[in-house]
C-alpha positions as CSV (number, residue, x, y, z in Angstrom):
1,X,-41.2,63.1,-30.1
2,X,-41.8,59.2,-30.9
3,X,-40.5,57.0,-28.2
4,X,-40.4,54.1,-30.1
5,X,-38.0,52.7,-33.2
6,X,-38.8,49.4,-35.1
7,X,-36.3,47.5,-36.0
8,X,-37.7,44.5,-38.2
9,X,-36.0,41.6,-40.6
10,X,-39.0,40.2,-42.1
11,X,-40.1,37.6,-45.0
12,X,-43.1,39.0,-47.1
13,X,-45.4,36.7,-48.8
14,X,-48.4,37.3,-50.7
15,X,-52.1,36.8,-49.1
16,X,-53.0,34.7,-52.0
17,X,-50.2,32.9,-52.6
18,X,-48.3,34.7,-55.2
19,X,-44.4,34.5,-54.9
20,X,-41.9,37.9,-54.2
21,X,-38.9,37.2,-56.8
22,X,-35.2,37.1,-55.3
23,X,-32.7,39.5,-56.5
24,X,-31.1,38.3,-60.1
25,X,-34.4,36.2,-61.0
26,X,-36.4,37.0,-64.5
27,X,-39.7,38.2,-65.1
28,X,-42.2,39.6,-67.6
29,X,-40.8,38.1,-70.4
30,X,-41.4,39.7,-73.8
31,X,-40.8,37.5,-76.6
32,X,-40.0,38.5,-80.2
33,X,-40.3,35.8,-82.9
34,X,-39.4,35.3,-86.2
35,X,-41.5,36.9,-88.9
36,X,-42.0,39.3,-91.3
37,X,-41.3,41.9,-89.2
38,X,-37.7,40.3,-87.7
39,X,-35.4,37.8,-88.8
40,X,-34.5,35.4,-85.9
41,X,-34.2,32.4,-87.8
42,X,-31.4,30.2,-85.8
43,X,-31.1,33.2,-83.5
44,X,-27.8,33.4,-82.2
45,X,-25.6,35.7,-80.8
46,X,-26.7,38.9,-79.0
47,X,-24.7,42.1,-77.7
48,X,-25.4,45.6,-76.5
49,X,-23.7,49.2,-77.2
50,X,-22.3,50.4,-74.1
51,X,-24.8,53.1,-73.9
52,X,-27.3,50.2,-74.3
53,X,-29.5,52.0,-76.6
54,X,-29.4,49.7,-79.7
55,X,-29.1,45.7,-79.5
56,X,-27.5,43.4,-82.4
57,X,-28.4,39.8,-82.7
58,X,-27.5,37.0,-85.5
59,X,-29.5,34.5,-87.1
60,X,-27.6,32.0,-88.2
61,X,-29.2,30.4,-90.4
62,X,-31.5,33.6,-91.6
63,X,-27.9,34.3,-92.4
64,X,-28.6,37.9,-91.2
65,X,-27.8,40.5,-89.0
66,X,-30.2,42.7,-86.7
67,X,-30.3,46.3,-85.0
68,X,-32.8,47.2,-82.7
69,X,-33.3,50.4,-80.6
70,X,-33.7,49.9,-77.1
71,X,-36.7,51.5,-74.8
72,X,-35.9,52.3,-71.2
73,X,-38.0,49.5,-69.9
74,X,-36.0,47.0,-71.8
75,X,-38.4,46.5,-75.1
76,X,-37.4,46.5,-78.3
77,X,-38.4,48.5,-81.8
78,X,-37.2,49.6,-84.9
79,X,-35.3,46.3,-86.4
80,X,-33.2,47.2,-89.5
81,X,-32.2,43.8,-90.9
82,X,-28.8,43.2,-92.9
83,X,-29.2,39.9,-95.3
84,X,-26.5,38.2,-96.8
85,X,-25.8,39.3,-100.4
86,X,-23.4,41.4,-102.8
87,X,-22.2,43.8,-100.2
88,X,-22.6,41.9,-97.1
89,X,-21.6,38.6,-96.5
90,X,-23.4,37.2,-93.3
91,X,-23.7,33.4,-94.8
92,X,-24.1,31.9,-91.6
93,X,-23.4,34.6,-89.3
94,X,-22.3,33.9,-86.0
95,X,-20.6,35.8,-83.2
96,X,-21.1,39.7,-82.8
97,X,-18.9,42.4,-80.8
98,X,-18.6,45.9,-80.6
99,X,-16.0,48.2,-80.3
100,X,-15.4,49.5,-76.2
101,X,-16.2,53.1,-78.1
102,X,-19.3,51.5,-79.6
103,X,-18.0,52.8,-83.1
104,X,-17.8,49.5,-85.0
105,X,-19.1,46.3,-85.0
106,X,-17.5,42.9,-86.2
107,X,-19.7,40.1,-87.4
108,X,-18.2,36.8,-88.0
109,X,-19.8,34.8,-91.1
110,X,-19.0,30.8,-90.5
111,X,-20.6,28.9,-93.2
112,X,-19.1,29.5,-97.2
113,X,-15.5,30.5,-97.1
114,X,-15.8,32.0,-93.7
115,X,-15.1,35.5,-93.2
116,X,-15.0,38.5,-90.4
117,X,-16.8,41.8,-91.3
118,X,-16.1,45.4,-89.9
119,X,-18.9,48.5,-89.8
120,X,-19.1,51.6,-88.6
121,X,-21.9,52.1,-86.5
122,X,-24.0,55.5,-86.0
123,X,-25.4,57.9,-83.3
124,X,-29.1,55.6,-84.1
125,X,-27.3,52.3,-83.8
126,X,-27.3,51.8,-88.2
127,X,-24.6,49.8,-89.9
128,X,-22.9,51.1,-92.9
129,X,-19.3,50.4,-94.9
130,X,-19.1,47.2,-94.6
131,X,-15.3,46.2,-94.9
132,X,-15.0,42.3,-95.7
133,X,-12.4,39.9,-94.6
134,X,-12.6,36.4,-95.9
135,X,-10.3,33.3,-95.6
136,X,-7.7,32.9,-97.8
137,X,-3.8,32.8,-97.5
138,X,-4.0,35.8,-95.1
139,X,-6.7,34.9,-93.0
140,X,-8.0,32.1,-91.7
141,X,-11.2,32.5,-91.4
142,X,-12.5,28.9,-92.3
143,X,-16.0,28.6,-89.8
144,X,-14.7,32.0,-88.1
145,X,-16.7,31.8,-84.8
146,X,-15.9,33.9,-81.6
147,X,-14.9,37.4,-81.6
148,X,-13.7,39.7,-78.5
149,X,-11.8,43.1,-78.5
150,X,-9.2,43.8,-76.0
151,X,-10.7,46.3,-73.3
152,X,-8.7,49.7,-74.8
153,X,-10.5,48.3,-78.7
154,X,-6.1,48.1,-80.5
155,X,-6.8,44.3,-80.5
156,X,-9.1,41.9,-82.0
157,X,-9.0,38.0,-81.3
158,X,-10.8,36.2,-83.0
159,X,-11.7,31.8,-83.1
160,X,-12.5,29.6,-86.3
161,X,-12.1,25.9,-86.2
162,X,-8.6,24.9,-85.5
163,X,-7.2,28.4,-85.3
164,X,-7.1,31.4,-83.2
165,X,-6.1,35.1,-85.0
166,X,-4.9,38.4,-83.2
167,X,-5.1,41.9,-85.3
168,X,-4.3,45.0,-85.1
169,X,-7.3,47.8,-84.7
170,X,-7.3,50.9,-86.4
171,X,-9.0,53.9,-85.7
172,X,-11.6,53.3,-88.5
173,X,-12.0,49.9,-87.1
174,X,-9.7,48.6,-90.4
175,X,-7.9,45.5,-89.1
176,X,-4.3,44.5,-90.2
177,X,-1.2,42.5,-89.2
178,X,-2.6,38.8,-88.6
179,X,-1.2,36.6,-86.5
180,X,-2.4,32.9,-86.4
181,X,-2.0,30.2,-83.7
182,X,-3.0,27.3,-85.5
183,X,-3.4,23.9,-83.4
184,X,-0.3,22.0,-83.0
185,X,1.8,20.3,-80.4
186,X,1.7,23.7,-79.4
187,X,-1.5,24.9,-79.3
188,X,-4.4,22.9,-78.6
189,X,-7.3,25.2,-80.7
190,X,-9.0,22.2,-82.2
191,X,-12.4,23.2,-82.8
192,X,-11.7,27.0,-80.8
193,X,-14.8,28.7,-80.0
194,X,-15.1,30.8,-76.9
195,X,-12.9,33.4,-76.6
196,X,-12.2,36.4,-73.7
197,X,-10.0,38.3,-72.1
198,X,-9.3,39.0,-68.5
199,X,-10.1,42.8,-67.4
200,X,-6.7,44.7,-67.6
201,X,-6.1,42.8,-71.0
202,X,-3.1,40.5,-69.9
203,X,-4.9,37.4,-70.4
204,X,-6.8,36.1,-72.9
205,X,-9.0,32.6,-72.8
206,X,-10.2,30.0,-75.1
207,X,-12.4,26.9,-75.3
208,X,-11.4,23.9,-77.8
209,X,-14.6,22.3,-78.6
210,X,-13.4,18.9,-80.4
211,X,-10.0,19.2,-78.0
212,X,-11.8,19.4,-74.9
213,X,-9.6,22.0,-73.3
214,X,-9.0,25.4,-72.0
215,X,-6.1,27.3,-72.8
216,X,-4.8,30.2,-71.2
217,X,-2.5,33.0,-73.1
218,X,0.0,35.5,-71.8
219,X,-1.1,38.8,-73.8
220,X,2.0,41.4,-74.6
221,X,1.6,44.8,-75.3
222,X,1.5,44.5,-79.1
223,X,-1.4,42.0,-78.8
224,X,0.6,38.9,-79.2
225,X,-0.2,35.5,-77.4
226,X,2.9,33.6,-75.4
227,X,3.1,31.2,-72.5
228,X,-0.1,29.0,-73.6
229,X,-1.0,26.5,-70.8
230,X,-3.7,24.4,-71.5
231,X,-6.1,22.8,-69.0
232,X,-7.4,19.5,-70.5
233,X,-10.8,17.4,-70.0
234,X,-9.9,14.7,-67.0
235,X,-10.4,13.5,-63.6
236,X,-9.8,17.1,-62.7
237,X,-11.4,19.1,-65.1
238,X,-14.7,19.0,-66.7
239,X,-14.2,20.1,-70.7
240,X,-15.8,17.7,-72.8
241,X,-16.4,19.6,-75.2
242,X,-16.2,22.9,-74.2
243,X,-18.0,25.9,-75.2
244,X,-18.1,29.7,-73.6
245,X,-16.2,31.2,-71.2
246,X,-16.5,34.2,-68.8
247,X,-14.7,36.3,-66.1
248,X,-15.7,37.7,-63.5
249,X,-15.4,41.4,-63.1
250,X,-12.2,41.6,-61.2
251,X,-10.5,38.6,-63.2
252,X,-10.6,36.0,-60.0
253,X,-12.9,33.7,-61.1
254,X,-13.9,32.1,-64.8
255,X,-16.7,29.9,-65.6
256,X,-17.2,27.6,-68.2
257,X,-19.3,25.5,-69.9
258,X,-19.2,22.3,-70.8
259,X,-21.3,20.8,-73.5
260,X,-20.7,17.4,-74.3
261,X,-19.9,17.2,-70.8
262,X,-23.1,18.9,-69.3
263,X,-21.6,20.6,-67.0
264,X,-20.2,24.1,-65.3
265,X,-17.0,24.5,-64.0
266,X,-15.6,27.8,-61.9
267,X,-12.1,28.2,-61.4
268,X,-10.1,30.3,-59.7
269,X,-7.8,32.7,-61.7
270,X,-4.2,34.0,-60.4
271,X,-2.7,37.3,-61.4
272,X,-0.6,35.3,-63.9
273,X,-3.7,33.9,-65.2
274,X,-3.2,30.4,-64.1
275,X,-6.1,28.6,-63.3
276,X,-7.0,26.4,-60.4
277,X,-9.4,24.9,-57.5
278,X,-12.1,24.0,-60.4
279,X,-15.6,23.1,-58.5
280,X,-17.9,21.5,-61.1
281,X,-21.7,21.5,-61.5
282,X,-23.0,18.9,-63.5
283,X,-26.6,17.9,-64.8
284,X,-29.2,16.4,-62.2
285,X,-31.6,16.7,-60.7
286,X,-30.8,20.5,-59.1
287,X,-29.0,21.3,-62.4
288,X,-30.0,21.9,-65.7
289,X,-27.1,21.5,-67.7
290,X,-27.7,19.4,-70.4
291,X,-25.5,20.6,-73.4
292,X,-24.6,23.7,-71.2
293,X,-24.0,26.7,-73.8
294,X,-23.5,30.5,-72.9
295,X,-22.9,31.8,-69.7
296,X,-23.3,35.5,-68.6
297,X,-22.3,37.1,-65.6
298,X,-24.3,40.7,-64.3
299,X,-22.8,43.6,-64.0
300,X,-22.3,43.5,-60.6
301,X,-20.9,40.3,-60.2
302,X,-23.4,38.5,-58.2
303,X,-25.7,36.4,-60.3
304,X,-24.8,34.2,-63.1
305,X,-27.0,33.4,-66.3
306,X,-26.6,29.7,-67.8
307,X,-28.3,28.5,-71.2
308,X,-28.7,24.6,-71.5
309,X,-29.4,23.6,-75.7
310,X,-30.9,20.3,-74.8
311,X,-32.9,21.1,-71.5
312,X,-34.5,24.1,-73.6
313,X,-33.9,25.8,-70.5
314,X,-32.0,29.0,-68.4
315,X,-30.6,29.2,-65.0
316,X,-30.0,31.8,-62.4
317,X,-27.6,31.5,-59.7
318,X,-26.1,33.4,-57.1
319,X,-22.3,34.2,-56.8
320,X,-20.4,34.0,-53.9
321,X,-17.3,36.3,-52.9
322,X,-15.1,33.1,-53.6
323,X,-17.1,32.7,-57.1
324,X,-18.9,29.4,-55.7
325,X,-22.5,29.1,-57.6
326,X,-25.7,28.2,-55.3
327,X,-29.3,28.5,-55.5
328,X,-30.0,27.2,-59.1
329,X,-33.6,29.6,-60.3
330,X,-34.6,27.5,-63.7
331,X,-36.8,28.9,-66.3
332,X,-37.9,26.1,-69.1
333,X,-39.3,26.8,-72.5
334,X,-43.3,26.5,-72.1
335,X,-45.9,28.6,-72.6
336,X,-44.4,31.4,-70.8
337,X,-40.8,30.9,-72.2
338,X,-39.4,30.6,-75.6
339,X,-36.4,28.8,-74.8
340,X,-36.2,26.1,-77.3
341,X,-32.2,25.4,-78.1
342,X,-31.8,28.2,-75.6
343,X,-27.9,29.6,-76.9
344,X,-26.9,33.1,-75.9
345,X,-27.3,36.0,-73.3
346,X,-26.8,39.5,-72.4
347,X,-27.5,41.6,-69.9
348,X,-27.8,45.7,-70.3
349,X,-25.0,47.4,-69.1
350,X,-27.6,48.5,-66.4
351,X,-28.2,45.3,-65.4
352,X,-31.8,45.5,-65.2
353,X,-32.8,43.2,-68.6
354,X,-31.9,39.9,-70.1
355,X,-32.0,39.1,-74.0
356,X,-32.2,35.6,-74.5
357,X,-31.8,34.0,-78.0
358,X,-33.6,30.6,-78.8
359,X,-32.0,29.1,-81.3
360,X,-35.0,26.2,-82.4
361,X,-37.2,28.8,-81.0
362,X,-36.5,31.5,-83.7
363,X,-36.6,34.3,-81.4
364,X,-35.4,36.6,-78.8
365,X,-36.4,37.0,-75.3
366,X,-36.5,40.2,-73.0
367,X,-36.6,39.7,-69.3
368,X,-36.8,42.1,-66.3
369,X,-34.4,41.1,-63.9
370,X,-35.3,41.7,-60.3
371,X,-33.0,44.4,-58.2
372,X,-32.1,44.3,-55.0
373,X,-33.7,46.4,-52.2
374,X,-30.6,49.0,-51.1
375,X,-32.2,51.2,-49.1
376,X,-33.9,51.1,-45.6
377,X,-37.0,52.3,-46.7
378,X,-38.3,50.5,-49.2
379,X,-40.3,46.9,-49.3
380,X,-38.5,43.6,-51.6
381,X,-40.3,43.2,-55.0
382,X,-40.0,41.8,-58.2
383,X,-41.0,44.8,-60.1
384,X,-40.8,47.9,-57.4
385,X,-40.0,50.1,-54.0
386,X,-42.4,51.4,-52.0
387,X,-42.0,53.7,-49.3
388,X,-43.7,52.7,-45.6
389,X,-45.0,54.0,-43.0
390,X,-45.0,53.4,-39.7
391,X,-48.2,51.7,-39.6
392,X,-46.9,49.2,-42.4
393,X,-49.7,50.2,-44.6
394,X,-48.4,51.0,-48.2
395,X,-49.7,52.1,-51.4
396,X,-47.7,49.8,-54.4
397,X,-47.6,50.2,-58.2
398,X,-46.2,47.5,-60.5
399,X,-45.1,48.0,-63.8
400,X,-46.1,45.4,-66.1
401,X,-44.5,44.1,-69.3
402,X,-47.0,43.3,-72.2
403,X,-49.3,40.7,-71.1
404,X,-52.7,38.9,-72.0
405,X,-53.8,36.7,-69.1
406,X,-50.7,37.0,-67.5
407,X,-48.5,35.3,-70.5
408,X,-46.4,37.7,-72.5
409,X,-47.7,38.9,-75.8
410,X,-46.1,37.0,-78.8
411,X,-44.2,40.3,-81.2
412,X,-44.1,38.0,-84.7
413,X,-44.9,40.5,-87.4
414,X,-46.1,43.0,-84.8
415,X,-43.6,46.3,-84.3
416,X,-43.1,46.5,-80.3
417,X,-44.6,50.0,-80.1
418,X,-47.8,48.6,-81.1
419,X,-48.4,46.6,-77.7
420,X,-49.2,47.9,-74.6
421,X,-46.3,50.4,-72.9
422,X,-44.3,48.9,-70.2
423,X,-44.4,52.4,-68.3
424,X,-48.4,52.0,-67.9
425,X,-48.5,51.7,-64.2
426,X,-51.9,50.4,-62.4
427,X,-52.7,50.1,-58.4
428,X,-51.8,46.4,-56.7
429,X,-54.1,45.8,-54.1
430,X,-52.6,42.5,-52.7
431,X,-52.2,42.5,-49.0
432,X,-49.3,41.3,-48.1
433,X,-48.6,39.5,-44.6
434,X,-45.6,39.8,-42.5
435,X,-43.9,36.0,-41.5
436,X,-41.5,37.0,-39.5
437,X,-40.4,39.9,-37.8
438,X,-38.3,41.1,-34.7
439,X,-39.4,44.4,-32.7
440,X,-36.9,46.1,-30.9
441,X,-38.8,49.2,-28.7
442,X,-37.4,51.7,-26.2
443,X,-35.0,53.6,-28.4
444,X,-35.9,57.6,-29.0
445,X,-36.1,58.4,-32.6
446,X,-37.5,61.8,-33.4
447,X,-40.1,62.2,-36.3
448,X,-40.1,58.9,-37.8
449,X,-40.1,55.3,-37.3
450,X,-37.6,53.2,-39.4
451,X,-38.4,49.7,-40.9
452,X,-36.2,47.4,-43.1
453,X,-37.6,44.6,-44.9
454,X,-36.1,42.0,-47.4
455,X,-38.0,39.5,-48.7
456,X,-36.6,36.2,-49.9
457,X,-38.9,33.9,-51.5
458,X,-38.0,31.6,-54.8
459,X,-39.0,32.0,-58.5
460,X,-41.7,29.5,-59.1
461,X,-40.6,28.0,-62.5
462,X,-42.4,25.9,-64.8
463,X,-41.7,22.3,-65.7
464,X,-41.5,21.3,-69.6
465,X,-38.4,19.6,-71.2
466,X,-38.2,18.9,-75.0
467,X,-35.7,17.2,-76.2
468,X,-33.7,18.6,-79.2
469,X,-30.2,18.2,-80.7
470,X,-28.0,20.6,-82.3
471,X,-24.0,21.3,-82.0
C-alpha cells in the first residue's frame, strides 16, 4: 500500500521556451488558397453540416459555390465547385445555411437582380436541383444577404438591403408565402445584414448596416415578426454600422459587431428578448477591432471567435458565465496566417476546428482549436493528453498539421490528400519543468498516486498589420 497521495496545481512550461496553448486558442493552421484546384476568390461565407462531414463556402466574387468533405482531423478534400451560369445563379454569392436536417442548402446571390437558391443536398455532401428565387414583385431579393433557418427548419428569414423576408419551408426545402418587412417608420432594416434567431425560436435578430441599429422581433408560431424594438447607435450603444450577430447557447447573451464603429458589444438578453446592460469593447491597443466583422461563438459557450477586415486579424476570448469577454488571443495575417480581409468563421459541431475565410486573402483557413484538460490524469497541451505516473516522467505524442519548417503547407492547386496526414504521430522529447506546484502528503491511497495539472500559458501571436478597405 502507498502512504502517500500528491495533490498538485501546477503551471508547465517548456525547457526551451516554447509556449503550452490555453483552452479555445488556434493552432496548426492549414491554409487553402485560391487556384486551380479551389475557387476562393473573395472568400466569404462558410458553414458546416450538422454531421460536420462536408463544408460549404462562397466566393463572392469567384461568384461560386464550394463543397468539401471533411477528414477527422479537420482537413479538407474533394472540392466540387458550383459556378454561376444557366442553371445556377451564384452572381455574387453571399451568405450560406443549411437545413437543421442537413437536407438542403440556401445560397443567397447579391450582385445582378439578387436572388436566394434552394438544393438538395446528398449522403456525400453534392448539390443538385437547384430551385431559383430572384427579385421581382414577389421577392425582394435586391443584394439578398443573410440567411438563417428557424431551429425546427418551417421558417426561413432572410436580409437584402432595406428589407427583411420570412417563408414558409417545405419538406423538399421549396419556400413559399413571403412576407416582407421593408424599412419604414416601422422598421429600421436600412442596409439589413446579420440575421439570427434565439434558441427556442421566439426571437429573431437583425443588424442595419447603413441604420446603425439592432432590432429585436417577437417570432409567432406561423413564422411571423411583431413587436420590433430597435436598439440604435448612441451614447449607449455601439452600432455604427453594424454587422453580425450571435447568441449564446442558452439565449442570455448576444454579441455584436460593429464595423464602422470598431467595436464589440455583449448584451444581455431577457426571456422576452429585450436587450440590455451592453459592455462594449472597442479597438486599442488590447483590441483588434478595426472594422470588426463575424463573430462565432463554440459549442460550448466559452470562447468567442472575432474577425477584424481592416486589422487583417482574428481574436480569441474567453466567456464568462455573465457573457463578459476577457483575455483577448490575437492571430494576424503573416507568414503563418492568411488573414487578409479576415470575414467569416465556423467552428465544427465538435468544436475542435476553425474555418476561417480571408476575403483579400483568397482562401480558407483550418485551425486546431486547443481542448481543455477534463480529466485528472492527464497533462494541458495544445495538441494532446498524456497519462503520468507517479514519478512525473511521461511519454508524449503530438499530432502535427501539415508543416515545412514549422509554417503550414500552402494547398493552391494541390488536393489536401496529397500533403502529409495529420494522423502521422512522432515522439516529443521536450522536457518539460514544473513552476509551481503544491504537495500535500500523509493521505493513504492504495495502488496509485493521483496528480492534476493544468497549464495556463498564452498564445504567442505574431505582429503584422496591413491595411486594407473593403465594406
Amino acid at each position: 500500500m502507498v502512504q502517500l497521495a500528491v495533490i498538485s496545481l501546477c503551471v508547465l512550461q517548456p525547457a526551451k521556451g516554447d509556449v503550452v496553448d490555453e483552452p479555445g486558442s488556434l493552432i496548426n493552421p492549414v491554409i487553402y488558397r485560391n487556384g486551380n484546384t479551389h475557387e476562393l476568390d473573395g472568400a466569404w461565407a462558410v458553414t458546416l453540416s450538422p454531421d460536420g462531414q462536408h463544408l460549404y463556402v462562397t466566393a463572392s466574387l469567384g461568384s461560386a459555390l464550394s463543397v468539401y468533405d471533411v477528414a477527422s482531423d479537420g482537413t479538407l478534400s474533394n472540392p466540387r465547385i458550383y459556378r454561376n451560369d444557366d442553371t445556377h445563379e451564384l452572381f455574387g454569392a453571399r451568405g450560406v445555411a443549411l437545413s437543421p436536417n442537413g437536407q438542403h442548402l440556401y445560397v443567397t446571390a447579391f450582385d445582378g437582380g439578387g436572388a436566394l437558391s434552394v438544393y438538395d443536398v446528398a449522403s456525400d455532401g453534392a448539390l443538385s436541383n437547384p430551385r431559383v428565387y430572384s427579385d421581382d414583385d414577389t421577392h425582394e431579393l435586391l443584394g439578398a444577404r443573410d440567411v438563417v433557418l428557424s431551429p425546427d427548419g418551417q421558417h426561413l428569414y432572410l436580409t437584402a438591403w432595406g428589407a427583411l423576408s420570412v417563408y414558409d419551408v417545405a419538406n423538399d426545402g421549396t419556400l413559399s408565402n413571403p412576407r416582407i418587412y421593408r424599412n419604414d417608420n416601422t422598421h429600421e432594416l436600412d442596409g439589413a445584414l446579420g440575421v439570427t434567431l434565439s434558441p427556442d425560436g421566439q426571437h429573431l435578430y437583425v443588424t442595419a448596416f447603413y441604420g446603425s441599429a439592432l432590432s429585436v422581433y417577437d417570432v409567432a408560431s406561423d413564422g411571423a415578426l411583431s413587436n420590433p424594438r430597435i436598439y440604435r447607435n448612441g451614447d449607449t450603444h455601439e452600432l455604427n454600422g453594424a454587422w453580425d450577430i450571435t447568441l449564446s447557447l442558452d439565449g442570455q447573451h448576444l454579441y455584436v459587431t460593429a464595423n464602422l464603429g470598431n467595436a464589440l458589444s455583449v448584451y444581455d438578453a431577457a426571456s422576452d428578448g429585450a436587450l440590455s446592460n451592453p459592455r462594449i469593447y472597442r479597438e486599442d491597443n488590447t483590441h483588434e477591432l478595426d472594422r470588426a466583422r463575424g463573430v462565432t461563438l463554440s459549442p460550448g459557450g466559452q470562447h468567442l471567435y472575432v474577425t477584424a477586415f481592416d486589422d487583417n486579424a482574428l481574436s480569441v476570448y474567453d466567456v464568462a458565465s455573465d457573457g463578459a469577454l476577457s483575455n483577448p488571443r490575437i492571430y494576424r495575417s503573416d507568414d503563418t496566417h492568411e488573414l487578409k480581409g479576415a470575414w467569416d468563421a465556423a467552428l465544427s459541431p465538435d468544436g475542435q476546428h476553425l474555418y476561417v475565410t480571408a476575403f483579400f486573402g483568397n482562401a480558407l483557413s483550418v485551425y486546431q482549436v486547443v481542448q481543455a484538460v477534463e480529466t485528472n490524469t492527464s497533462l494541458y497541451s495544445p495538441a494532446y493528453s498524456a497519462m503520468t505516473t507517479p514519478s512525473i516522467e511521461t511519454d508524449m505524442s503530438v499530432g502535427y498539421a501539415p508543416s515545412m519548417g514549422g509554417r503550414p503547407i500552402p494547398t493552391d492547386g494541390v488536393s489536401p490528400f496529397m500533403t502529409p496526414a495529420v494522423e502521422e504521430r512522432e515522439k516529443n522529447e521536450r522536457d518539460y519543468g514544473v513552476i509551481t506546484g503544491a504537495v500535500t502528503t500523509g493521505v493513504a491511497v492504495t495502488g496509485a498516486v493521483v496528480s492534476v495539472v493544468i497549464g495556463m500559458v498564452y498564445w504567442a501571436s505574431h505582429r503584422a498589420k496591413l491595411k486594407e478597405h473593403q465594406l
